[in-house]
C-alpha positions in Angstrom: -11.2 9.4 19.0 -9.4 13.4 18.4 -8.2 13.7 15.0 -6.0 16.5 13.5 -6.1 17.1 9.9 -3.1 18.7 7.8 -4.1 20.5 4.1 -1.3 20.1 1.7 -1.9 22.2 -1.7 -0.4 20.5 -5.0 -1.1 21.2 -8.5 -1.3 17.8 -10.9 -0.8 18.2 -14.4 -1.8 15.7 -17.7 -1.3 15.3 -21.3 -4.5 13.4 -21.7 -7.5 14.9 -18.8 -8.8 16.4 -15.9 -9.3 13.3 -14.4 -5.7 12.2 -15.3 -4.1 15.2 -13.7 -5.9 14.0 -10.2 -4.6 10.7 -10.4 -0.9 11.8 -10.9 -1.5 14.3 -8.1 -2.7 12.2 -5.6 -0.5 9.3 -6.8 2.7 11.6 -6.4 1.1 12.9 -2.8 0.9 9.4 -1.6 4.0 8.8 -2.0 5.2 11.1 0.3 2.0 11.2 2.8 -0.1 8.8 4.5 -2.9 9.0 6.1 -4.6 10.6 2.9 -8.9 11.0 3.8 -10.1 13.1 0.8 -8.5 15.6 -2.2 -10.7 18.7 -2.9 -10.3 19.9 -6.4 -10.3 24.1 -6.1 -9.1 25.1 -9.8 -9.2 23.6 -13.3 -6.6 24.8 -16.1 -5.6 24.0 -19.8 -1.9 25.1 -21.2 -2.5 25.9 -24.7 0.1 25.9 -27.1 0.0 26.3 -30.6 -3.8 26.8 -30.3 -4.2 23.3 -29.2 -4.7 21.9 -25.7 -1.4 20.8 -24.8 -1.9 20.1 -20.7 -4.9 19.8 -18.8 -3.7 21.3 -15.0 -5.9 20.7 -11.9 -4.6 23.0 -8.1 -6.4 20.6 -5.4 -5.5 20.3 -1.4 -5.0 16.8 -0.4 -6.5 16.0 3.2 -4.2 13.6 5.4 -4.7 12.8 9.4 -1.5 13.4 11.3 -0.3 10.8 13.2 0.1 10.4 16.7 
């Protein structure tokens, strides 16, 4: 079976984690895209303000299969 894969780059962003910031990513991408195979994180980043750590930020491509 021929597959084509689409990358789609988003950036998903948390009060509380890393691992936060991926789920609202890839819960906000899968609203809009289906066919979703795989995310691959490519950048980690905390806003700091105040000198505390006010968002954690994560830039990942989300994998999806287009459809015939």
């Amino acid at each position: 079976m021929e597959r084509v894969a689409r990358v789609s780059e988003i950036i998903g962003a948390s009060t509380i984690s890393f691992d936060d910031a991926i789920r609202v990513g890839f819960e906000r991408a899968s609203k809009t895209l289906r066919g979703i195979t795989g995310l691959r994180v490519l950048e980690q980043r905390v806003a700091v303000e105040n000198d505390t750590l006010s968002e954690y930020r994560v830039r990942m491509e989300v994998i999806f299969v287009l459809e015939a």
